[in-house]
Biopython code that builds the backbone (N, CA, C, O; Angstrom):
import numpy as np
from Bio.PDB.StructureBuilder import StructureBuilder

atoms = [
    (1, "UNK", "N", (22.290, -15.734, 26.551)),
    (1, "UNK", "CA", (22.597, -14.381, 26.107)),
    (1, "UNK", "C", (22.956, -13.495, 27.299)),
    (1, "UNK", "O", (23.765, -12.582, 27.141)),
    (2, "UNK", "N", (22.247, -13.783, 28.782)),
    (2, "UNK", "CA", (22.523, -12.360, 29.526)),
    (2, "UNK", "C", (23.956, -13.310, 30.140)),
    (2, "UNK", "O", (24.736, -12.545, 30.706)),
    (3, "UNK", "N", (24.511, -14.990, 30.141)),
    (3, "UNK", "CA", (25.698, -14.302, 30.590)),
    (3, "UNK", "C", (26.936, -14.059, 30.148)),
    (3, "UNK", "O", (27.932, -13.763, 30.808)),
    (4, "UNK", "N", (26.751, -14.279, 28.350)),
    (4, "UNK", "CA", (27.661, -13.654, 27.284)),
    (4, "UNK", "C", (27.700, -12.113, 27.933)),
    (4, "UNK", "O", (28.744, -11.495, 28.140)),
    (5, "UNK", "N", (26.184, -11.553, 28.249)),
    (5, "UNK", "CA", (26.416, -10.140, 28.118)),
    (5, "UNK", "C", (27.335, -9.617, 29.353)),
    (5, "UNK", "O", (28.252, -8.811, 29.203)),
    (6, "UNK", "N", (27.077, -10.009, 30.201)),
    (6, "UNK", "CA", (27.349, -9.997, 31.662)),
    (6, "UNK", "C", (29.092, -10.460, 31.495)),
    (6, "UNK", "O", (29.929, -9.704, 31.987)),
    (7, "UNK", "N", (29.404, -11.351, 30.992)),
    (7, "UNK", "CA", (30.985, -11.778, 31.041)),
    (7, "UNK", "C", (31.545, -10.348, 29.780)),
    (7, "UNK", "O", (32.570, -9.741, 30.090)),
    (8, "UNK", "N", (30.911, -9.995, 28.640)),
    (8, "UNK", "CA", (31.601, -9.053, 27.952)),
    (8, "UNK", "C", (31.540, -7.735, 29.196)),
    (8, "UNK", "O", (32.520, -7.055, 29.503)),
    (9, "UNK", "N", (30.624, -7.638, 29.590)),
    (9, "UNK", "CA", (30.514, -6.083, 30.356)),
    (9, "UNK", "C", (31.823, -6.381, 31.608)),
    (9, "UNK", "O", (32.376, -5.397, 32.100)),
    (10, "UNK", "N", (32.193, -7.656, 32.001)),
    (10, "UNK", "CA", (33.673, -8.066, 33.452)),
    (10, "UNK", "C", (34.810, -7.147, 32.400)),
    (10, "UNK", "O", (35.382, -6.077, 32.605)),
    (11, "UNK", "N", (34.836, -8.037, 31.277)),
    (11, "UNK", "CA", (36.102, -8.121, 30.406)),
    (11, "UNK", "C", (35.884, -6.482, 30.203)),
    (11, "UNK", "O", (36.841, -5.804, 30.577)),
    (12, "UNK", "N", (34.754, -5.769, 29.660)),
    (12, "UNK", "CA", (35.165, -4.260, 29.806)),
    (12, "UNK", "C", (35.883, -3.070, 30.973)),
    (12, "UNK", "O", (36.561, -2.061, 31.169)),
    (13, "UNK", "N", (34.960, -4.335, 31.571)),
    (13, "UNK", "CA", (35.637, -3.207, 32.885)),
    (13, "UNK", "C", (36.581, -3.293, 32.936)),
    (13, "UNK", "O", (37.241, -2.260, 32.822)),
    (14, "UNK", "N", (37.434, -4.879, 33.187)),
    (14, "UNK", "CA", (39.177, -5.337, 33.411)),
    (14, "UNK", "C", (39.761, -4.118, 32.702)),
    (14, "UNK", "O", (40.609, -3.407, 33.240)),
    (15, "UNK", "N", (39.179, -3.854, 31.224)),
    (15, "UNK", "CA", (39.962, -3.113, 30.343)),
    (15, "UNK", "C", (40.044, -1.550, 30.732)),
    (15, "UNK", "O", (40.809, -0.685, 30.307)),
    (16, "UNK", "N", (39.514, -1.511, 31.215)),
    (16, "UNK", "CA", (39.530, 0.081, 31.573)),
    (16, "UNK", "C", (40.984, 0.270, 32.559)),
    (16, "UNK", "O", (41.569, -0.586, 33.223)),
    (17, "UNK", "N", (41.224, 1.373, 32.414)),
    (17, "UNK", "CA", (42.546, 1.802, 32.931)),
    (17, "UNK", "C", (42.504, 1.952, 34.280)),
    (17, "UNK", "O", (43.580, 1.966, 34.878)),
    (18, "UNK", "N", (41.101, 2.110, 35.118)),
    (18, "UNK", "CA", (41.104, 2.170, 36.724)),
    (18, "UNK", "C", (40.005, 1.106, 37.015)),
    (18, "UNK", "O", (39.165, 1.089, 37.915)),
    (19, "UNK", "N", (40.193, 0.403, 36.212)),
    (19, "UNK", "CA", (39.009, -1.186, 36.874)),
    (19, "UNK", "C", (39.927, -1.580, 38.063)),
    (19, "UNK", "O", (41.151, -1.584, 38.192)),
    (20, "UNK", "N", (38.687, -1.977, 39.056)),
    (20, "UNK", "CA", (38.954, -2.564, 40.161)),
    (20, "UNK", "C", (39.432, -4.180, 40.133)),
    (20, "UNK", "O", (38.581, -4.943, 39.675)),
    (21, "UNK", "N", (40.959, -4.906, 40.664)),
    (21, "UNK", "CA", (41.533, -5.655, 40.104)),
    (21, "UNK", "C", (40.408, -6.945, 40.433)),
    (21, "UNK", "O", (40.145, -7.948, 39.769)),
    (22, "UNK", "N", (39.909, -6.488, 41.668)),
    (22, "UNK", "CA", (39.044, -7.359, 42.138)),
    (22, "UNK", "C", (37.370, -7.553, 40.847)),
    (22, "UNK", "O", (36.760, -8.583, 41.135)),
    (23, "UNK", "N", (37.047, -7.170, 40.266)),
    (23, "UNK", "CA", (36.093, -7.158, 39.094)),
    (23, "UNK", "C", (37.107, -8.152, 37.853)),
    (23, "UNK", "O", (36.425, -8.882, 37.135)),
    (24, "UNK", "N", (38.369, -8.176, 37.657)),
    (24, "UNK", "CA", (38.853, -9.171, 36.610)),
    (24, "UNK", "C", (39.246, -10.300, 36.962)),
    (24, "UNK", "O", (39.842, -11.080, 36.219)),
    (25, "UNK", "N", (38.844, -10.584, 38.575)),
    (25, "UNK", "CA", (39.241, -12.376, 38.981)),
    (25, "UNK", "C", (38.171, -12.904, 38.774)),
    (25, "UNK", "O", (37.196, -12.654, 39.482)),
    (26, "UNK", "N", (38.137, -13.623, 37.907)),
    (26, "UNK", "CA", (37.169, -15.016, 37.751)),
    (26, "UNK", "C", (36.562, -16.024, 38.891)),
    (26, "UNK", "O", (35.446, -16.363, 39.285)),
    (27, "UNK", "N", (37.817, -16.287, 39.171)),
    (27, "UNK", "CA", (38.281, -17.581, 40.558)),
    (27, "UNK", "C", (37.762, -17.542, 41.793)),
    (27, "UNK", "O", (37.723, -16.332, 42.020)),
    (28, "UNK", "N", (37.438, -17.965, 42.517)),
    (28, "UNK", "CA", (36.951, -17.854, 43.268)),
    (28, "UNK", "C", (37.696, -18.367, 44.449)),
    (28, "UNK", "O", (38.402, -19.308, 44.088)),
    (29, "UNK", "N", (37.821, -18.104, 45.777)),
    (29, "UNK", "CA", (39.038, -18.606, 46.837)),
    (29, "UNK", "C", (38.481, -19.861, 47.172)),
    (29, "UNK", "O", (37.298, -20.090, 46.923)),
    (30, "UNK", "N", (39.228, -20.715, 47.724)),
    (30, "UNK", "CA", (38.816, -22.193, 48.438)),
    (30, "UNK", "C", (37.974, -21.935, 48.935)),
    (30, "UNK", "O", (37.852, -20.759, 49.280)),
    (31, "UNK", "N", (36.682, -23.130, 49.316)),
    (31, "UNK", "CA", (36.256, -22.914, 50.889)),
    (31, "UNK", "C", (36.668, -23.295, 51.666)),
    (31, "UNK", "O", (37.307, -24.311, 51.393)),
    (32, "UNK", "N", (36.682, -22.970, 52.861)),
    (32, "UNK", "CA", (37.493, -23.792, 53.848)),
    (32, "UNK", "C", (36.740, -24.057, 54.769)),
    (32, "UNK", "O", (35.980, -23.176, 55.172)),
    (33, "UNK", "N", (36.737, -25.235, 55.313)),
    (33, "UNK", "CA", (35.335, -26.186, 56.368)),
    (33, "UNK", "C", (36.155, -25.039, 57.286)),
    (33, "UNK", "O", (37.013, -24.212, 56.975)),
    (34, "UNK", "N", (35.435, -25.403, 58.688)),
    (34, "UNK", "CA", (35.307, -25.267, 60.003)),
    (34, "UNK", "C", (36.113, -26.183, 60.413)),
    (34, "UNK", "O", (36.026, -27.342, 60.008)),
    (35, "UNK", "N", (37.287, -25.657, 61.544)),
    (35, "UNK", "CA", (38.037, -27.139, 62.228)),
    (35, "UNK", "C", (37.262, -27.193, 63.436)),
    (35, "UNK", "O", (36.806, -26.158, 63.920)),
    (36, "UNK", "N", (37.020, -28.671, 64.126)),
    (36, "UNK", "CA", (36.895, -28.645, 65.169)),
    (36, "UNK", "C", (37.001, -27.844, 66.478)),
    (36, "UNK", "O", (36.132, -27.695, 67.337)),
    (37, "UNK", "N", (38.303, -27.343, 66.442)),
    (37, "UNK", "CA", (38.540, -26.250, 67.288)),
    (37, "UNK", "C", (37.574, -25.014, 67.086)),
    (37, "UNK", "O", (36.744, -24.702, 67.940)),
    (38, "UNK", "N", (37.769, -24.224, 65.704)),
    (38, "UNK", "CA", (37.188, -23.212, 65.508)),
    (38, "UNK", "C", (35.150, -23.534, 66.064)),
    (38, "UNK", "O", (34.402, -22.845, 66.758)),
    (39, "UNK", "N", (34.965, -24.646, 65.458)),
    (39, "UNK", "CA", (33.413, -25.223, 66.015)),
    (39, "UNK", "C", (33.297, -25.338, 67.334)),
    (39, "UNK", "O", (32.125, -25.166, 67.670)),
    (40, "UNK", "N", (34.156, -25.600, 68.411)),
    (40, "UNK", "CA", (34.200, -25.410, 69.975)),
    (40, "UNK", "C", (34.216, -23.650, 70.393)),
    (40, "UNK", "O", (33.500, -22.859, 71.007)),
    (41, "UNK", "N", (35.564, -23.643, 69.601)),
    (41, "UNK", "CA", (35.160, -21.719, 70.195)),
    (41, "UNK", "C", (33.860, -20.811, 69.811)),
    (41, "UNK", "O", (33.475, -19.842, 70.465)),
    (42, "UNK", "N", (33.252, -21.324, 68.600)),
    (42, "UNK", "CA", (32.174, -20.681, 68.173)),
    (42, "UNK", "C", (30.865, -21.076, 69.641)),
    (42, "UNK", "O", (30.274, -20.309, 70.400)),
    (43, "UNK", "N", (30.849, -22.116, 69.555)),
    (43, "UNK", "CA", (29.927, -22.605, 70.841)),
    (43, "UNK", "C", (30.253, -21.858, 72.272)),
    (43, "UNK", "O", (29.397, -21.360, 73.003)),
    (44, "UNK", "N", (31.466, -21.881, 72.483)),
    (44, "UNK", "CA", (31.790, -21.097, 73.938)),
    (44, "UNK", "C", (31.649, -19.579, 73.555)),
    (44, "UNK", "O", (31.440, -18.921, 74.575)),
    (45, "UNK", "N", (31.683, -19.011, 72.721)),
    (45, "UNK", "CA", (31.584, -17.435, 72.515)),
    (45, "UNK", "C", (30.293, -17.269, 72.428)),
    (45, "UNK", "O", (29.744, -16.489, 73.206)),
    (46, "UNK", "N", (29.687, -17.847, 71.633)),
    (46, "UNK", "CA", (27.955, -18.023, 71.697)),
    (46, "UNK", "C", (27.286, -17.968, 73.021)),
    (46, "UNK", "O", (26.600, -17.001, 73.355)),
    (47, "UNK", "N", (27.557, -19.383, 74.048)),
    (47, "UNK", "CA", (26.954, -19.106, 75.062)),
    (47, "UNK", "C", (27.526, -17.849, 76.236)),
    (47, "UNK", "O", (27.032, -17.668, 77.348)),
    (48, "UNK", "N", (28.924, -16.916, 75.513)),
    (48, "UNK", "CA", (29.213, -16.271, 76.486)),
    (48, "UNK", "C", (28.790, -14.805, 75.952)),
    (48, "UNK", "O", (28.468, -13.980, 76.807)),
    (49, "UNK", "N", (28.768, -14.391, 74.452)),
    (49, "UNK", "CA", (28.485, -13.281, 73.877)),
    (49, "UNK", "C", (27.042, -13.365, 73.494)),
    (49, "UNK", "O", (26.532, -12.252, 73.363)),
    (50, "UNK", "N", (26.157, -14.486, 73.253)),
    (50, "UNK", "CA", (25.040, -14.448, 72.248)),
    (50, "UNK", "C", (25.153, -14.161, 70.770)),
    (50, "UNK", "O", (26.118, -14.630, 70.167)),
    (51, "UNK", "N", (24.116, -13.322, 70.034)),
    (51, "UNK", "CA", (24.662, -13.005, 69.055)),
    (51, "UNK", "C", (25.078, -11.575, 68.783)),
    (51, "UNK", "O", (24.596, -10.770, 67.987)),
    (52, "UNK", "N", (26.032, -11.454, 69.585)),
    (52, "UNK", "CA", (27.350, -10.027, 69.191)),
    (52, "UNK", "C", (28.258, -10.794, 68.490)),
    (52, "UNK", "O", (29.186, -11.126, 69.227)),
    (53, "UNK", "N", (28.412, -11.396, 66.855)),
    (53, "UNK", "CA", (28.858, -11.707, 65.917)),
    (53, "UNK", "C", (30.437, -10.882, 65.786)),
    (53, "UNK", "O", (31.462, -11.562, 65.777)),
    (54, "UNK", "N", (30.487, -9.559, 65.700)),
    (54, "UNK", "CA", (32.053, -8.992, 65.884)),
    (54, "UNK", "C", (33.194, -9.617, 67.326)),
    (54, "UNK", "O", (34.407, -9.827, 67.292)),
    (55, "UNK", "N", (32.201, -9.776, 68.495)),
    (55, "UNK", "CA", (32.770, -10.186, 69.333)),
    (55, "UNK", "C", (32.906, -12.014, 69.179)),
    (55, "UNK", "O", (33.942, -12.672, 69.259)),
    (56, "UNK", "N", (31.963, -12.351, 69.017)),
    (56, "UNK", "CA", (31.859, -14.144, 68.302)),
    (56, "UNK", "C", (33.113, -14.224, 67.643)),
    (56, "UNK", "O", (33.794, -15.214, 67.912)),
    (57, "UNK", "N", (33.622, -13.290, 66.737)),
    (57, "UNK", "CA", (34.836, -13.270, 65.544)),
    (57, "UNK", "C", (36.107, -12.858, 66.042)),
    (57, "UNK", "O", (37.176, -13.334, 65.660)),
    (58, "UNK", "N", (35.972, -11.956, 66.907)),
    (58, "UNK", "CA", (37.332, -11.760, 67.922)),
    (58, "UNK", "C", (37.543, -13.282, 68.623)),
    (58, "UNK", "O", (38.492, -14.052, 68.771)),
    (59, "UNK", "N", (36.675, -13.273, 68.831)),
    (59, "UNK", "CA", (36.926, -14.730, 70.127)),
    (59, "UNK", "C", (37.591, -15.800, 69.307)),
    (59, "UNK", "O", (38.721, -16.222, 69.552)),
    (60, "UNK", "N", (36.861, -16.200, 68.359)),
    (60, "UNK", "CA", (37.601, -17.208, 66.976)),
    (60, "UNK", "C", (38.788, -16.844, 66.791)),
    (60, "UNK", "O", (39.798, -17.469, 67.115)),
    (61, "UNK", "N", (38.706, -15.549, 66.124)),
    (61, "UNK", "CA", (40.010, -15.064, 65.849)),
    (61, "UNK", "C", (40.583, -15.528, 63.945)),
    (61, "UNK", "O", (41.126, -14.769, 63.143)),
    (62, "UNK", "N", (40.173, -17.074, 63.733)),
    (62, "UNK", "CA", (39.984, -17.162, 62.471)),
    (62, "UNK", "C", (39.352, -17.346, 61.220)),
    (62, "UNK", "O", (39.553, -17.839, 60.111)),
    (63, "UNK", "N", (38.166, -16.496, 62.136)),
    (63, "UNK", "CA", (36.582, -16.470, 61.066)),
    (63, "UNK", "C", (36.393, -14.897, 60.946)),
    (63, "UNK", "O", (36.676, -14.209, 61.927)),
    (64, "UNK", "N", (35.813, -14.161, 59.505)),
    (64, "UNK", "CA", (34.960, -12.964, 59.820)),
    (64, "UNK", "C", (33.707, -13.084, 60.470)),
    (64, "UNK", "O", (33.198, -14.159, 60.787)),
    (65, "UNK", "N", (33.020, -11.514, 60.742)),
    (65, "UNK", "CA", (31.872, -11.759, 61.458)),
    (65, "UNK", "C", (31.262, -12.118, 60.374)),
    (65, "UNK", "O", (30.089, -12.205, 60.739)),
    (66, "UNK", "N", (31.321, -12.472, 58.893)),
    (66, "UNK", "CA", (30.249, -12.426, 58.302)),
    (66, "UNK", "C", (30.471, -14.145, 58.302)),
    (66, "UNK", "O", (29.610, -14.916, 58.725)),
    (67, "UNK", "N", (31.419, -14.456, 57.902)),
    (67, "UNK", "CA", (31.623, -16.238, 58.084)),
    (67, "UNK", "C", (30.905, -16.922, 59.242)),
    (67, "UNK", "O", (30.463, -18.070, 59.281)),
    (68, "UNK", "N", (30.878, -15.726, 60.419)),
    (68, "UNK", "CA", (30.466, -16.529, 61.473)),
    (68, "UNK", "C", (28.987, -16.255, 62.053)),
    (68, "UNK", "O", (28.473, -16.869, 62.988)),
    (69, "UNK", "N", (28.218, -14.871, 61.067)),
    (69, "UNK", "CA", (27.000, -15.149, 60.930)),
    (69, "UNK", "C", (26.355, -16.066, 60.332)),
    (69, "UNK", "O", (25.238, -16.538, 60.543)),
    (70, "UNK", "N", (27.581, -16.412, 59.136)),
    (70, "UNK", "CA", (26.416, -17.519, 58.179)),
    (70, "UNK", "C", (26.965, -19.110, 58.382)),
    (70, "UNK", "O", (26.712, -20.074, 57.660)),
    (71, "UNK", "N", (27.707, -19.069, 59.467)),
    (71, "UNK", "CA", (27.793, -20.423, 60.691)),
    (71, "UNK", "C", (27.005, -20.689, 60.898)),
    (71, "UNK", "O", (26.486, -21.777, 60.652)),
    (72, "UNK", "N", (26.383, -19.376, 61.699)),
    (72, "UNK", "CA", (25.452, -19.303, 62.712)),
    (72, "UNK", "C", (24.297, -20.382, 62.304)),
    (72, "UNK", "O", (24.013, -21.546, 62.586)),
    (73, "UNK", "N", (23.814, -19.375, 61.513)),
    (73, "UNK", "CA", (22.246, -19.590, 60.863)),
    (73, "UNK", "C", (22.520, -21.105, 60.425)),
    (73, "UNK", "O", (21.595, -21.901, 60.586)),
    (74, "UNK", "N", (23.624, -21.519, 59.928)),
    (74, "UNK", "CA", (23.371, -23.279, 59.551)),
    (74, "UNK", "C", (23.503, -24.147, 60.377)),
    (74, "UNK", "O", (23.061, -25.292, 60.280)),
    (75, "UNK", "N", (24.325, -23.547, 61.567)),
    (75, "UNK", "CA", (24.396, -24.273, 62.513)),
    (75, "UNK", "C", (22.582, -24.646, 63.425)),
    (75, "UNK", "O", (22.141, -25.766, 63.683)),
    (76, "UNK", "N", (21.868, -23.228, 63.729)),
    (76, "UNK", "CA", (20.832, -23.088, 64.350)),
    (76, "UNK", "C", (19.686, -24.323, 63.725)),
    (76, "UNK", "O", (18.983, -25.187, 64.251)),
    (77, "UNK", "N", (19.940, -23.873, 62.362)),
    (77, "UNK", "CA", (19.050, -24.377, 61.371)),
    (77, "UNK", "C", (19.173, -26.314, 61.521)),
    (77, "UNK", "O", (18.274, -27.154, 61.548)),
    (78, "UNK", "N", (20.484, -26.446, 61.584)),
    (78, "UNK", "CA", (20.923, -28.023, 61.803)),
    (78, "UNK", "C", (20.567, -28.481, 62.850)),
    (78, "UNK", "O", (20.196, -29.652, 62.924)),
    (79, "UNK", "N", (20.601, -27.490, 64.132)),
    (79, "UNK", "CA", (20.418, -28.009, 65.381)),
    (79, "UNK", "C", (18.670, -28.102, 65.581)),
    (79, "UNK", "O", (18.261, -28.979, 66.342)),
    (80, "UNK", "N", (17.744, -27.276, 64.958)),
    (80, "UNK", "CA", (16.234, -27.428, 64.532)),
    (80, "UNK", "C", (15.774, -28.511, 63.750)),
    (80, "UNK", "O", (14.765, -29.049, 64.206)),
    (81, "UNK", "N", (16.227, -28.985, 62.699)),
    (81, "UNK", "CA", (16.018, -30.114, 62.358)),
    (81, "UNK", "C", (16.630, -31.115, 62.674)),
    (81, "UNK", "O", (16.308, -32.123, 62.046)),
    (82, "UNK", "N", (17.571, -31.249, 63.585)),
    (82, "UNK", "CA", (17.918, -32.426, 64.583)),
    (82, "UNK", "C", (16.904, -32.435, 65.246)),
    (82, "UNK", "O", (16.391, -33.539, 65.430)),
    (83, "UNK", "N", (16.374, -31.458, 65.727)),
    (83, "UNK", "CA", (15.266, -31.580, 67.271)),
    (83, "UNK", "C", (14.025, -32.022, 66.877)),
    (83, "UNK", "O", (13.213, -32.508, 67.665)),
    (84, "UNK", "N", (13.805, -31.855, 65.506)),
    (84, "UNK", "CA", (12.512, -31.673, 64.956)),
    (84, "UNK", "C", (12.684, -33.702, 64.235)),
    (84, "UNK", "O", (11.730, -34.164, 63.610)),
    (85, "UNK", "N", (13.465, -34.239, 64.386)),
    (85, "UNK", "CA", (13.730, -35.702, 63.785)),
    (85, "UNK", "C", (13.461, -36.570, 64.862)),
    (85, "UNK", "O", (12.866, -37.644, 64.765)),
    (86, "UNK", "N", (14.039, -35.940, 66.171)),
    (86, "UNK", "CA", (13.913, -36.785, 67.626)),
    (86, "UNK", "C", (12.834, -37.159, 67.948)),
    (86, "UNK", "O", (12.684, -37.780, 69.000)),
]
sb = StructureBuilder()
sb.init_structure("model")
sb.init_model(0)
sb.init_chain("A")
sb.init_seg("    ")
for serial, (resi, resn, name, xyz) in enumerate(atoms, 1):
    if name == "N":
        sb.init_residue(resn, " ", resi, " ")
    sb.init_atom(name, np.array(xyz, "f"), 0.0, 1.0, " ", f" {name:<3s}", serial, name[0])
structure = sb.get_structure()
């Protein structure tokens, strides 16, 4: 029932004459992995910025800072339970 209710309340909004176009996409964008490259520059901006994340994202150039906060944290998190297996 709440996500009948929840999908009628999208479709109201779409309908409204100043709904935001972004509230009537369904879809959701690709994800897109990490290339190798982008995973090297994240590492060299890291050990040269820390975590200044806007500057981390300049340095990439093709990540947001928010993509490359929540790198971060899985990356950290991966590299802790690697250490924690050894």
């Amino acid at each position: 029932m709440v996500k009948r209710r929840s999908s009628l309340l999208i479709r109201k909004k779409c309908q409204r004459k100043h709904a935001v176009k972004l509230l009537c996409t369904t879809a959701r964008p690709p994800q897109e992995r990490w290339s190798i490259r982008e995973s090297a520059n994240f590492k060299i901006a890291f050990d040269r910025f820390g975590q200044d994340w806007p500057r981390v994202a300049q340095f990439v150039s093709t990540k947001t800072t928010l993509q490359i906060s929540v790198y971060a944290e899985k990356y950290f998190l991966k590299q802790r339970l690697t250490f924690q297996v050894k």
